[in-house]
C-alpha positions in Angstrom: 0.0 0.0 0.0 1.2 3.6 -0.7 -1.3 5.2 0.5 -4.5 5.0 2.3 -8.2 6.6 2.7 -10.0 6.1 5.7 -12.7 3.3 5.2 -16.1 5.1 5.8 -18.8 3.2 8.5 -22.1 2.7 6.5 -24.8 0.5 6.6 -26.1 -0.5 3.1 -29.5 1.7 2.6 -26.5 5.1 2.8 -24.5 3.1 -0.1 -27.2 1.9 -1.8 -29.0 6.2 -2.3 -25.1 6.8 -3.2 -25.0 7.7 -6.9 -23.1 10.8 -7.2 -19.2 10.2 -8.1 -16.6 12.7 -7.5 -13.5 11.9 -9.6 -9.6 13.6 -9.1 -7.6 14.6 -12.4 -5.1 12.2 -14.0 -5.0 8.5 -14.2 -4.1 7.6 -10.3 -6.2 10.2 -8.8 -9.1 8.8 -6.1 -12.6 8.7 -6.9 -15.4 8.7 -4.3 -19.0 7.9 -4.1 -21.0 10.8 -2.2 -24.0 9.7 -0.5 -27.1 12.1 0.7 -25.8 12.1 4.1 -22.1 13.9 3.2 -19.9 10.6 3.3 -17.6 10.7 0.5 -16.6 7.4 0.1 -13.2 5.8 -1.7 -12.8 3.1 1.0 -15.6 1.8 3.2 -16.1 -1.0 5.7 -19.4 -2.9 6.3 -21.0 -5.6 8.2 -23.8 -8.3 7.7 -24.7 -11.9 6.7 -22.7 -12.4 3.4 -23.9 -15.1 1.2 -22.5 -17.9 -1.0 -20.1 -16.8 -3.7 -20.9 -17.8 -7.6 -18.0 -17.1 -10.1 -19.3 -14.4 -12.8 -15.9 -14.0 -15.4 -16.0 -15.3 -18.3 -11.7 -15.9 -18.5 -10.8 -18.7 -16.0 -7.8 -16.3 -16.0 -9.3 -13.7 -15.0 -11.3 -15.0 -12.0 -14.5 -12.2 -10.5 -16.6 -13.5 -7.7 -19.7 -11.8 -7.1 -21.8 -12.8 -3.4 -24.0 -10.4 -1.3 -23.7 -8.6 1.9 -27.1 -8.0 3.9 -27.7 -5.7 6.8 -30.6 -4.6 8.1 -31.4 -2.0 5.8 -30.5 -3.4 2.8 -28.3 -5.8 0.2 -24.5 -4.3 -1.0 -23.2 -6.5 -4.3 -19.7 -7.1 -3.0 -17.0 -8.2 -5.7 -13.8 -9.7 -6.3 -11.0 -10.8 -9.0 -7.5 -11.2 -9.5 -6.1 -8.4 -9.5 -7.5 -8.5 -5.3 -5.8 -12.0 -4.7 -6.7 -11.9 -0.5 -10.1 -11.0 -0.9 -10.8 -13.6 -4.0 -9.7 -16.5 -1.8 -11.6 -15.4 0.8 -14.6 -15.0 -1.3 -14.2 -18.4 -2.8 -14.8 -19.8 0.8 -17.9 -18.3 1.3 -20.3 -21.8 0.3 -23.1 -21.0 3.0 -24.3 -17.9 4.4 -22.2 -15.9 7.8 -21.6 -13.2 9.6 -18.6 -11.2 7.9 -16.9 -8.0 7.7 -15.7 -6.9 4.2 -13.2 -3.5 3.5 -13.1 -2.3 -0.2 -13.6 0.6 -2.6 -16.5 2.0 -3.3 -18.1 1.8 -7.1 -20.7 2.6 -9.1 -21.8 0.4 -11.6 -23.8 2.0 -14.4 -26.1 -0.1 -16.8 -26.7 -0.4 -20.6 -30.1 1.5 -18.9 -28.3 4.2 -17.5 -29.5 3.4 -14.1 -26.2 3.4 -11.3 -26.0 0.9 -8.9 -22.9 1.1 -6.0 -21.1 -2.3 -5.7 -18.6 -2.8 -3.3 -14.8 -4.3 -4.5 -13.5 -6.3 -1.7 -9.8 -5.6 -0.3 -10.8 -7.8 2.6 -12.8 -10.1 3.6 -13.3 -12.2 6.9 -16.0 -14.0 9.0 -16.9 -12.6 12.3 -17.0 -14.2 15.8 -19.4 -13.7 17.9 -19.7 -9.9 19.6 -17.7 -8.1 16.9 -20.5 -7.8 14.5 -22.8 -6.0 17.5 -19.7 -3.9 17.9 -19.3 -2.9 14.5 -22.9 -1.9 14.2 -22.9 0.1 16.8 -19.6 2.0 14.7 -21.9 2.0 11.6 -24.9 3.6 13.7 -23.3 6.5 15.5 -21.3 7.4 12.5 -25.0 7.7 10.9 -26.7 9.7 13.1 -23.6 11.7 13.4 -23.8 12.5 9.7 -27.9 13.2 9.8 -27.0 15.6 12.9 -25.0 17.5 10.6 -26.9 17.6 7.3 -30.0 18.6 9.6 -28.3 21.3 11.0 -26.8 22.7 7.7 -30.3 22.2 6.2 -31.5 24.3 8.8 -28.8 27.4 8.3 -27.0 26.7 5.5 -24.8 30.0 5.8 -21.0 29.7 6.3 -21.4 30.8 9.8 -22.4 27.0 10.5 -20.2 25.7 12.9 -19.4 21.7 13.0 -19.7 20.1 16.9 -17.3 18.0 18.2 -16.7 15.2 16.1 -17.2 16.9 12.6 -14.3 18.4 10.9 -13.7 20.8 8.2 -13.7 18.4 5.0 -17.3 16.9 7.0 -19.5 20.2 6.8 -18.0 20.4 3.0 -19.0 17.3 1.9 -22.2 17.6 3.7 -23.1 21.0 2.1 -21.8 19.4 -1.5 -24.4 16.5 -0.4 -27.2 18.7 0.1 -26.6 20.4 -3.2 -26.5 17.1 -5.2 -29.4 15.7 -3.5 -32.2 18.4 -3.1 -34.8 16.5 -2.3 -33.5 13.5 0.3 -34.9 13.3 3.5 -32.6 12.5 6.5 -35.1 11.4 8.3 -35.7 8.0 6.5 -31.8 6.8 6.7 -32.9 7.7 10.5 -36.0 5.3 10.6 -33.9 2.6 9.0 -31.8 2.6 12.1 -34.5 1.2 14.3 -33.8 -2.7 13.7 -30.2 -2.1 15.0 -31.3 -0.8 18.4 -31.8 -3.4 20.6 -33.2 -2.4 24.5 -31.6 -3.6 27.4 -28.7 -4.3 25.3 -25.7 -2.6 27.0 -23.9 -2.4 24.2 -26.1 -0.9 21.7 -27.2 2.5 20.9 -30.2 3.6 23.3 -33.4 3.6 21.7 -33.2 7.9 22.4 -30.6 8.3 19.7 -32.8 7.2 17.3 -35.9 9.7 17.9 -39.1 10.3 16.2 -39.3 11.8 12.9 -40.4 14.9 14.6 -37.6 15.7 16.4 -34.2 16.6 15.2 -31.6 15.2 17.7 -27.9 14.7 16.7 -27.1 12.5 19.2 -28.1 11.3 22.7 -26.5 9.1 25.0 -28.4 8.6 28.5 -26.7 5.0 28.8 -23.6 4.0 29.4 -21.4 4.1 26.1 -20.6 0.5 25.2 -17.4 -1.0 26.2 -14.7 -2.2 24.5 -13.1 -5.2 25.5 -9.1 -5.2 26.7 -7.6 -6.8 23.8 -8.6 -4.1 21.7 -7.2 -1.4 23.9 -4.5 -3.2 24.3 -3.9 -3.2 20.7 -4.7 0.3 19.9 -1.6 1.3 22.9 0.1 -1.4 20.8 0.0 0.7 17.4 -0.1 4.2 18.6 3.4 3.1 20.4 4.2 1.8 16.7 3.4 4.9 15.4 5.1 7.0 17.8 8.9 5.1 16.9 8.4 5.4 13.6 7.3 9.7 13.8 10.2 9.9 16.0 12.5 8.2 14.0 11.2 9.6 10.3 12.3 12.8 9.0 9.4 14.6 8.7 8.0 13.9 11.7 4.9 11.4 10.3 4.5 7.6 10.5 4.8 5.8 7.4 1.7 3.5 6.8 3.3 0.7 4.5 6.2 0.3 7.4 3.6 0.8 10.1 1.3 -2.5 8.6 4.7 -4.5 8.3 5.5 -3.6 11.8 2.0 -4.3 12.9 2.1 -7.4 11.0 5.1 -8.3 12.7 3.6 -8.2 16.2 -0.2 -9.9 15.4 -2.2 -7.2 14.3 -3.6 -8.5 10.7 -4.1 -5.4 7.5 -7.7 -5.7 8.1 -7.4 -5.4 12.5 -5.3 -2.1 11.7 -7.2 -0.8 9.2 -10.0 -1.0 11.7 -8.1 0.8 14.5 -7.4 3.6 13.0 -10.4 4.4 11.7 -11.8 4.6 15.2 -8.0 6.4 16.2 -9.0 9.3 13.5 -12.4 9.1 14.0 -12.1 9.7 17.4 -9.7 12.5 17.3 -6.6 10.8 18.4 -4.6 10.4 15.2 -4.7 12.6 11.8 -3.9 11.6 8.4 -3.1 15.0 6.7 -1.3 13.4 4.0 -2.2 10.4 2.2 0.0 7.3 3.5 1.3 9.5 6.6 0.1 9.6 9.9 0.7 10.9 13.1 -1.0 11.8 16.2 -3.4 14.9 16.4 
């Protein structure tokens, strides 16, 4: 890897109502997928029941697996070939349905029609033990109403003067205005509604019921219950990599971590791509590290 975009938290309805591509200049430049709720999406990660693979290339050459990822608010095509060897094995193994976790760029596949439809092409792919796929929801479902907070309230004053709460950050209120532009007529309130099979009462993990409110009421975020708890092995592993980090800024010349040395390392001492990959997206999401350049990281 040279460099790296932070793999964005969505549930399938957000992927599925993204059909709005932003594309860089030049041959290696990033595209994204833009959804109606601001995410701008080059990398995301998702969770649900992913079902059997069936091979769809013609070239036995040039093997493309195609299987399906459901969540509870909808079904994400997720694909795979050879030029993504890890994820095309693990594909292969899929023969019955299972929990699983899948990391890979977002694309939109237009038909003879016209019509766009975003698929997901798999980087990674594993199954998921029991707990981690209640955790990873959770991720997905703040990270939602965190963006409907925030398209709500620029909806409501969309002047400049808007200032983004803690948690939001610059490139967030622009995508989100850029969202609102390119999707006049979406209503927030319906990615909202769709959250409702993930909340689970008397769960003490899960989101309470109140972050999820009525239509009627226009709540960013609400949190009278404990926040849910993360289990030791992974803080473990996060003071793990952010001590990784911290050699390599120390040690580097312009004061940033390199990612490519920093999976090796982490490699090295049992954290797997995907595990990483995972931690720092909470790290950045929650403030701790920042990724101003692509590939380089450091702490915030």
């Amino acid at each position: 890897m040279t460099g790296r975009e932070v793999a964005w938290r969505v549930l399938a309805q957000e992927y599925l109502a993204s059909v709005e591509e932003e594309r860089g200049e030049g041959d290696k430049m990033a595209s994204y997928l833009l959804s109606p709720l601001g995410a701008r999406m080059n990398r995301v990660l998702m969770v649900g029941t992913l079902g059997p693979a069936e091979p769809v290339g013609q070239d036995p050459a040039q093997p493309f697996w195609r299987a399906r990822l459901v969540d509870a608010t909808g079904t994400v095509t997720v694909t795979a070939g050879s030029y993504q060897p890890r994820a095309l094995t693990a594909i292969q193994g899929f023969r019955t349905s299972q929990p699983a976790l899948v990391v890979g760029k977002a694309q939109l596949f237009r038909g003879r029609d016209g019509s766009a439809t975003p698929t997901l092409r798999a980087e990674e792919i594993r199954s998921l033990v029991a707990g981690e796929r209640r955790e990873l929801e959770i991720e997905a479902v703040a990270s939602t109403l965190d963006r409907i907070g925030l398209v709500q309230r620029l909806r409501r004053d969309p002047g400049p003067g808007v200032a983004p709460t803690p948690g939001d950050l610059t490139t967030a209120v622009s995508a989100a205005r850029t969202a609102i532009e390119k999707y006049p007529h979406s209503d927030p309130e319906r990615f909202r509604e769709s959250l409702l099979p993930l909340v689970v009462p008397g769960d003490p993990r899960a989101t309470p019921a109140s972050a999820v409110p009525p239509p009627t009421k226009v709540v960013r975020r609400v949190d009278p219950a404990p926040a849910p708890t993360l289990p030791r092995a992974h803080h473990a592993q996060e003071s793990l990599l952010l001590d990784l980090l911290d050699e390599l800024s120390e040690a580097s010349e312009d004061g940033y971590a390199d990612l490519k040395e920093a999976l090796s390392r982490a490699a090295a001492r049992g954290l797997s791509e995907v595990r990483v990959e995972e931690l720092l997206g909470r790290l950045e999401e929650d403030g701790v590290l920042e990724e101003p350049i692509v590939g380089k990281v450091r702490r915030a």
